[in-house]
C-alpha positions in Angstrom: 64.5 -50.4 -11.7 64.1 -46.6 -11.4 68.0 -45.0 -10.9 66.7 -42.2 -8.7 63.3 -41.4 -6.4 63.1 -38.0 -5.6 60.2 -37.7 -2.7 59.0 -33.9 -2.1 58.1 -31.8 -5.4 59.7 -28.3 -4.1 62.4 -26.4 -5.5 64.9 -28.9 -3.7 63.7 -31.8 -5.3 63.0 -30.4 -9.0 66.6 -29.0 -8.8 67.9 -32.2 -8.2 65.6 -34.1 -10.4 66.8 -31.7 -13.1 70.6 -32.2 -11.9 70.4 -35.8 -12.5 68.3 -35.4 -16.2 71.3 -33.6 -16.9 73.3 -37.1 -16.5 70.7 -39.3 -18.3 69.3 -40.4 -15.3 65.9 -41.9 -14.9 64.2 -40.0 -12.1 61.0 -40.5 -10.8 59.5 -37.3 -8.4 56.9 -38.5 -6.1 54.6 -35.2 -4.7 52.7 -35.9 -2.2 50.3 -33.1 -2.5 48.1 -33.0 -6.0 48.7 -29.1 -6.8 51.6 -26.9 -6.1 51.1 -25.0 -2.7 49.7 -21.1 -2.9 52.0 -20.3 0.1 54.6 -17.7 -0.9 57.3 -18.5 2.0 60.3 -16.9 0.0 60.1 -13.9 -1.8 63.8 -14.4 -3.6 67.0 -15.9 -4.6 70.5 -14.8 -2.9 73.9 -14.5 -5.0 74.6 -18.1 -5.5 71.3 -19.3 -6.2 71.2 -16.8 -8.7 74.9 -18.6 -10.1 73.2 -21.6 -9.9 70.1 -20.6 -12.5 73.1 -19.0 -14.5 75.0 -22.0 -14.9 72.2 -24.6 -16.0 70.9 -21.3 -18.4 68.0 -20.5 -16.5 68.7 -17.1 -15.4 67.0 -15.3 -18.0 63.4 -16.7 -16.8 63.8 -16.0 -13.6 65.0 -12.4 -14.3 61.4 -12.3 -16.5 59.8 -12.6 -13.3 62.1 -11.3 -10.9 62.9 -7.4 -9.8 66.9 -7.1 -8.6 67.4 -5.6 -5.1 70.8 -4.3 -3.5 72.4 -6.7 -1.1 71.6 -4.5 2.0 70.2 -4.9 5.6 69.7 -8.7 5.0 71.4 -9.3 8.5 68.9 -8.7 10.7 67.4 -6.0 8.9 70.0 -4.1 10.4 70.2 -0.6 7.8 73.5 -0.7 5.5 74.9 0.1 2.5 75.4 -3.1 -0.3 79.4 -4.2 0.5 81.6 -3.4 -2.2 84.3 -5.9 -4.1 81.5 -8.9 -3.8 83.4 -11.7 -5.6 80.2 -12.7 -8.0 79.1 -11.1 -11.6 75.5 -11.0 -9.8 75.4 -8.5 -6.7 71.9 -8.8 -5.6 68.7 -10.3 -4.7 65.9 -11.4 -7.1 62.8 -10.5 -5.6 60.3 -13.2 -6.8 57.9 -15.0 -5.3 58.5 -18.7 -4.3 55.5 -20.0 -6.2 57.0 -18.9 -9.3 60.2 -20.3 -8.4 58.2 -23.6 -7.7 56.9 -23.4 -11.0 60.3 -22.7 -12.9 61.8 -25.2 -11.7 59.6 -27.7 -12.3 59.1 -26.8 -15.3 63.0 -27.4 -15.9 62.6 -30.9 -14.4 60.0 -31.8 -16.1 61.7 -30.5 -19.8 64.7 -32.4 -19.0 62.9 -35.8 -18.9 61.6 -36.2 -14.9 58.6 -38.4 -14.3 56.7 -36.5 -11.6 54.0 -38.0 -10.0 51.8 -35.6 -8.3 49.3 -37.1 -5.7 51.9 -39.6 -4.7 52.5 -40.1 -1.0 55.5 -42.3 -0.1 54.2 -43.9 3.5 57.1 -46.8 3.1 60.5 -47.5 2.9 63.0 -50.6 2.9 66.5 -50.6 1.4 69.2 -53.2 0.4 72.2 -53.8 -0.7 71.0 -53.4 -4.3 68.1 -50.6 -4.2 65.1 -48.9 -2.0 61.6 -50.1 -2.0 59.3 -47.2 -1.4 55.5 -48.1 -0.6 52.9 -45.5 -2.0 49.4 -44.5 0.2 48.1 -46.1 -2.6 49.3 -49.2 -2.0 51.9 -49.2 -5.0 55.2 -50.5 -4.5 58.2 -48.8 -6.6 62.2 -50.1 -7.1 65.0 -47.6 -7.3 68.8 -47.5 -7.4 68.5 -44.3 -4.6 65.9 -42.3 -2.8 66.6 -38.5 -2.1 64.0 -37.0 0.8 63.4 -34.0 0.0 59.8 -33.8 1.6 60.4 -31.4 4.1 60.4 -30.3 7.6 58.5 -32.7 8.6 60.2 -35.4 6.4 58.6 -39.1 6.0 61.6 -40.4 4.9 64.1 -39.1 7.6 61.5 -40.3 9.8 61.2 -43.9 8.2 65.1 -43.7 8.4 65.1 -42.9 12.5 67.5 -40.3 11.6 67.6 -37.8 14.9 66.6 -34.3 14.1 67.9 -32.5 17.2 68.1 -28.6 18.0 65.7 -26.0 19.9 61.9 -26.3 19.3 60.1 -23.0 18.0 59.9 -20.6 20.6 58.2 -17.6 18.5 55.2 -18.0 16.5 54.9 -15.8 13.0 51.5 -15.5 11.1 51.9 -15.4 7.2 50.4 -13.6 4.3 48.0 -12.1 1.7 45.5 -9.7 2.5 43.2 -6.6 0.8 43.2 -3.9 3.5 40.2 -1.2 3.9 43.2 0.9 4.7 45.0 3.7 2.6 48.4 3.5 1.4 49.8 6.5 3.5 48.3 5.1 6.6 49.8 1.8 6.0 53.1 3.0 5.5 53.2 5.8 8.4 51.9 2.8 10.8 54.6 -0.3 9.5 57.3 2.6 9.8 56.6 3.6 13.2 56.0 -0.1 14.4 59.5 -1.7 12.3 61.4 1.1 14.7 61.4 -1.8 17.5 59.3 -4.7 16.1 61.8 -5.8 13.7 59.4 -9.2 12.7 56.6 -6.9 12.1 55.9 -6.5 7.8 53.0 -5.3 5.6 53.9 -4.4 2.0 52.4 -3.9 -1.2 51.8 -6.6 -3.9 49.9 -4.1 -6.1 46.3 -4.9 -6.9 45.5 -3.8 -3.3 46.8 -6.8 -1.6 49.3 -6.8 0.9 51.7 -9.0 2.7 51.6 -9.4 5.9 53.9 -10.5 8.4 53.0 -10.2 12.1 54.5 -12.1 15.4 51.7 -14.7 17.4 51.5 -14.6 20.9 53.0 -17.7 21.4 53.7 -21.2 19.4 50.2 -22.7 19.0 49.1 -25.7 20.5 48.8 -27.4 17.0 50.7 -25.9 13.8 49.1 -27.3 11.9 46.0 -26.1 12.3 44.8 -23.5 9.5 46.0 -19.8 10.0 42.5 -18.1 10.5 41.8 -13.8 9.3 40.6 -13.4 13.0 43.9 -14.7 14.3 45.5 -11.9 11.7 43.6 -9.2 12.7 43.6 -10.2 16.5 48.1 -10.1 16.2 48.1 -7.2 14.3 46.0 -4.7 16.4 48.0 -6.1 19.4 51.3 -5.2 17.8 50.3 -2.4 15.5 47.0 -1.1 17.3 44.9 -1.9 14.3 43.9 -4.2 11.8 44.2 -1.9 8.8 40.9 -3.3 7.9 42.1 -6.4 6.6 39.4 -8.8 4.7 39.5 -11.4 2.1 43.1 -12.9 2.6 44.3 -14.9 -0.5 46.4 -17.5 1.2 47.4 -17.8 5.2 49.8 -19.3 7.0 52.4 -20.1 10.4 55.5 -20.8 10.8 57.9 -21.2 14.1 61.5 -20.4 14.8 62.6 -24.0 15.5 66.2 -25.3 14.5 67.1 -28.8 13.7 69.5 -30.4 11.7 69.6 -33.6 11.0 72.5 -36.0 12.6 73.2 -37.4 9.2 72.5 -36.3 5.7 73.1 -40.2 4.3 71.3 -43.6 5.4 73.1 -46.1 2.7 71.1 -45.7 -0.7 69.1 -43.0 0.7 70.3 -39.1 1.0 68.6 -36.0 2.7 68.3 -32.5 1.0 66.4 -29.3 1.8 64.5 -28.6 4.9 64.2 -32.4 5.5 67.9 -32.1 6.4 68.4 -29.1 8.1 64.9 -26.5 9.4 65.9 -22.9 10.7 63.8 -19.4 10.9 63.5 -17.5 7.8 65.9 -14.4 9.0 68.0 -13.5 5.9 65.4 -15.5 3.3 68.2 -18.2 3.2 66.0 -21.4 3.2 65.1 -22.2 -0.3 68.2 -21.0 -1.2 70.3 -23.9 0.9 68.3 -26.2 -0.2 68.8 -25.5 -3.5 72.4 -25.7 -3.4 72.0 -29.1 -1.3 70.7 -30.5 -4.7 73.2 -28.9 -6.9 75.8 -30.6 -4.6 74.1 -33.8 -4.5 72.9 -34.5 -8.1 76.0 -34.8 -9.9 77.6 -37.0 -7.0 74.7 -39.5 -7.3 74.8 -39.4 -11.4 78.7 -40.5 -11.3 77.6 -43.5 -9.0 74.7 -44.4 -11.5 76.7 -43.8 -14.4 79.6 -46.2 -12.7 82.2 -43.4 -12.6 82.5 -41.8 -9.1 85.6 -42.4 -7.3 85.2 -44.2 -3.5 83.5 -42.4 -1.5 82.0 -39.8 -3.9 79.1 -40.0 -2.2 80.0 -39.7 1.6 81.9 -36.0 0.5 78.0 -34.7 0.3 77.9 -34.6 4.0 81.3 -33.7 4.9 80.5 -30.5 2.6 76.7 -29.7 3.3 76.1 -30.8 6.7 78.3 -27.6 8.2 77.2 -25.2 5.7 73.7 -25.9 7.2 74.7 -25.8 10.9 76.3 -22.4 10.0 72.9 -21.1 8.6 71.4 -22.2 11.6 74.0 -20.5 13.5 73.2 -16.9 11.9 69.5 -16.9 11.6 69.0 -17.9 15.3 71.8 -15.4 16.2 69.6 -12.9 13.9 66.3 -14.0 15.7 68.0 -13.0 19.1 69.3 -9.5 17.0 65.5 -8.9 16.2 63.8 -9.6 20.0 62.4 -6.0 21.6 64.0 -7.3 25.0 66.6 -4.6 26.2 69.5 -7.1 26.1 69.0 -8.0 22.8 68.5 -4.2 21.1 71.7 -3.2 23.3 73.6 -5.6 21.6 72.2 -4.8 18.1 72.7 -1.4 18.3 76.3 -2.4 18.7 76.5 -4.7 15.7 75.1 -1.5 14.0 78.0 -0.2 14.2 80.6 -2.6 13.6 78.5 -3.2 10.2 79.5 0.4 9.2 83.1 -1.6 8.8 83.2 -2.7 5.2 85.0 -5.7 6.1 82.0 -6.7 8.7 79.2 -5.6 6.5 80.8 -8.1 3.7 81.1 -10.9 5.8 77.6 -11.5 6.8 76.4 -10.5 3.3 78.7 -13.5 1.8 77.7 -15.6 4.6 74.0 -14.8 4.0 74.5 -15.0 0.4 76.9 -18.3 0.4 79.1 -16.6 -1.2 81.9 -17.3 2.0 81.1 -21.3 1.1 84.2 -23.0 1.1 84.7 -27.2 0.8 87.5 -28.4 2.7 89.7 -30.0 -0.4 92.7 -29.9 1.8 95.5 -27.7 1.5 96.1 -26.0 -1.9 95.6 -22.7 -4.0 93.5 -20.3 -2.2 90.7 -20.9 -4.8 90.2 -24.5 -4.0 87.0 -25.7 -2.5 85.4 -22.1 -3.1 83.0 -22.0 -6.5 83.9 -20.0 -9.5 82.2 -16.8 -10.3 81.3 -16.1 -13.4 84.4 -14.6 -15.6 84.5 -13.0 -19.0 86.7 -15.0 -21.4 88.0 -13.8 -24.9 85.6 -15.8 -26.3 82.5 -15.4 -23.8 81.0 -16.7 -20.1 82.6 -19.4 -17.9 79.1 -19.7 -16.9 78.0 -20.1 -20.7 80.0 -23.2 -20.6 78.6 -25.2 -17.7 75.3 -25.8 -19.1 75.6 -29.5 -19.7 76.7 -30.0 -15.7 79.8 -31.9 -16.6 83.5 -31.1 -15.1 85.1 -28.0 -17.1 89.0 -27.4 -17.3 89.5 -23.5 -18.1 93.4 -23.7 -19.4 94.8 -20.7 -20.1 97.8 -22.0 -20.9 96.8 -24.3 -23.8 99.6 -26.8 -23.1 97.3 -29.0 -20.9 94.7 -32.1 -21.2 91.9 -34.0 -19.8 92.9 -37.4 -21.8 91.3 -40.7 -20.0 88.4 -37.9 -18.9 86.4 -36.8 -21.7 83.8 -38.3 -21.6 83.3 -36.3 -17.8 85.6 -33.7 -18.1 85.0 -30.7 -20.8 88.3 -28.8 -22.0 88.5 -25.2 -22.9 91.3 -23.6 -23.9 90.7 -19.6 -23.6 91.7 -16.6 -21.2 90.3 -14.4 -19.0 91.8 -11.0 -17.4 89.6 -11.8 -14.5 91.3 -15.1 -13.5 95.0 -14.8 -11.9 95.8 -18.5 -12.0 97.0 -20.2 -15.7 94.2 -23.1 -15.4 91.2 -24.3 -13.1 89.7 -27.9 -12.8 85.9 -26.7 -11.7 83.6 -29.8 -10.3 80.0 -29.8 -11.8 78.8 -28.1 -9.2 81.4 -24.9 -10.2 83.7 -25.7 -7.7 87.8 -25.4 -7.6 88.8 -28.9 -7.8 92.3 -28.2 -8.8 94.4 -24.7 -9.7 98.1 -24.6 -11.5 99.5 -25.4 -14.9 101.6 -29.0 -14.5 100.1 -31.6 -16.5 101.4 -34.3 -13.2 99.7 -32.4 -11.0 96.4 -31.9 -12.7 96.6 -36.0 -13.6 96.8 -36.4 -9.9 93.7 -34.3 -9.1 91.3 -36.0 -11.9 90.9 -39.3 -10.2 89.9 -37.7 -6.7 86.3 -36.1 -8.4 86.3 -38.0 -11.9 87.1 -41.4 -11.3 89.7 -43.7 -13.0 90.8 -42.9 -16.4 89.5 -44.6 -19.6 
């Protein structure tokens, strides 16, 4: 009996393949396809992705192969200066490619004890009251505690589950990216500048080496996505939108992709869980894709590792779609809102030339940056100290990081006051006794996942919160 099947190989499913390794969970990762994909979809990580790889300690390779970018014009591309006061210790973007991320990650799973199985194509599924039996193309029948589908858009498993994937079918068809171009660097530039003044979707930028990536809008949704992206359908969009091809030849990789937006009625089918684009599909205004599904897993994997483990509290399980579901049906809120912001139709520029201005507000220009970034994520824990439900940022202590001490993924009480404990809870629950001039409350009870579970200094009190995220006492 495996504890956990992971199906889909992306960053989604490595993070929460990693996630439960963390817990000493046996995970087996089934990939459908037998290489990693060339496709370079995202090009970064927002805010609290970037707290994510900071709290599992694997910032530093990601910064190797990252370049930082100022949080600005992420909105719609609408022109603005990075907010000030972000609540984070990591104000920016990482610029860096998502088949590097894909690589990273699994690379993390895979150190941390996963069994992935490339070339493994789930086609079945039945569950029980005691596991799910997947079926393999191959014939091959596997056992496990859970399943987690994370296999994308077009998920098997949500599929196999009849799980309803409502929303608004693409409407806007985008061709995708890597090209050489005959033309030179100034006349590339002077023609992307000119054309970006009203064709906001319109992108062709330098990836040194002579290659470029493009981004150009289709004609229309094709008759069949699926079918491969060809250099004559490039060249054909980007005369018709730029008035010329820039002499574009030998593309590395190509690609489509629509503007559809689905989310899926329900994140949990008994045993099995939905993460990642199989749960919720949007456009890719504000790059915040990989990025949700990212934090789907890091919300997930601990929940499902208390379960295993024979810890979690009732209903443990459930609070991963009370929590995730409307933090994806506010993504897809903004980006279609930003897809409307980013239409040449009069109506739609009138009105963007008006948010324009009210982003000149600091206040405004914050608020979609933390909603872009997650940042503005919230859990509703009920009423309480205004830090509950909101994750931690990284604070200096007198004697380091918070972040330094979240590695292991297990709950953290920070208590400045030293008169507290975790007693009954330590084998989940690690307690530090330090202080920080960057944190105005005398002690915080922080979830896995960095989240404010609790935020006072009685003893009665914090007893009271332990059992609702870390099960009965010892």
């Amino acid at each position: 009996m495996i504890d956990v099947i992971v199906a889909g190989g992306g960053p989604t499913g490595m993070m929460l393949a990693a996630e439960l390794r963390l817990h000493g969970v046996h995970v087996v990762v089934l990939e459908r396809e037998p290489e990693p994909p060339p496709f370079v979809r995202s090009m970064g990580l927002h805010v609290r992705s970037i707290e994510i790889m900071d709290q599992r300690g694997l910032l530093d390779r990601f910064l190797a192969h990252g370049r930082k970018h100022p949080l600005a014009g992420f909105f719609a591309g609408i022109e603005a200066p990075a907010p000030e006061r972000l609540d984070t210790a990591h104000a920016y973007v990482l610029g860096i490619p998502q088949t590097i991320t894909d690589r990273l990650l699994a690379e993390h799973a895979a150190a941390a004890g996963a069994d992935i199985r490339r070339g493994a194509e789930l086609t079945g599924l039945r569950q029980d009251g005691d596991g799910v039996t997947v079926e393999l193309a191959d014939g091959t029948r596997l056992r496990a505690r859970y399943l987690a589908g994370c296999d994308g858009g077009r998920s098997t498993v949500r599929r196999l589950l009849g799980i309803g994937f409502p929303g608004e079918p693409a409407r806007v068809e985008t061709l995708l990216g890597e090209i050489r171009v005959t033309a030179s660097p100034e006349t590339v530039a002077e023609v992307v500048a000119e054309v970006r003044r009203t064709q906001k979707r319109f992108g062709l930028g330098p990836l040194g080496d002579g290659v470029y990536r493009v981004v150009v809008p289709a004609a229309g949704v094709a008759e069949d996505r699926t079918a491969p992206t060809t250099l004559d359908e490039v060249r054909q969009q980007l005369r018709k939108v730029a008035g010329t091809d820039f002499g574009a030849h030998s593309p590395r990789w190509l690609s489509r992709f629509g503007d559809a937006t689905r989310l899926a009625e329900r994140y949990r089918d008994g045993r099995v869980f939905l993460a990642g684009d199989a749960a919720h599909v949007h456009p890719p205004t504000g790059g915040q894709g990989l990025n949700l599904g990212v934090q789907d897993a890091f919300n997930l994997g601990w929940k499902i590792a208390a379960t295993v483990r024979e810890w979690a509290p009732d209903g443990l399980l459930d609070t991963y779609q009370a929590e995730r579901h409307p933090v994806a049906a506010d993504v897809l809120n903004n980006t279609r809102a930003q897809m409307e912001l980013m239409s040449t139709e009069p109506g739609p520029r009138a009105v963007r030339r008006l948010l324009a201005e009210l982003i000149g507000f600091e206040e405004v220009n914050r608020h979609l940056i933390e909603k872009i970034t997650a940042l503005n994520v919230r859990y509703d824990f009920g009423p309480g100290h205004d830090l509950l439900g909101r994750r931690l940022r990284d604070v200096r202590l007198k004697h380091g990081r918070l972040y330094e001490l979240t590695r292991c993924g297990r709950g953290l009480l920070l208590d400045q006051t030293g008169r507290l404990d975790v007693t009954g809870w330590t084998d989940r629950v690690d307690h530090v006794v330090d202080v920080s001039e960057e944190l105005d409350v005398p002690a915080v009870l922080l979830r896995p996942d960095g989240h404010v579970a609790w935020a006072g200094d009685g003893q009665a009190d914090l007893a009271g919160h332990l059992p609702r995220w870390f099960g009965a006492a010892n």
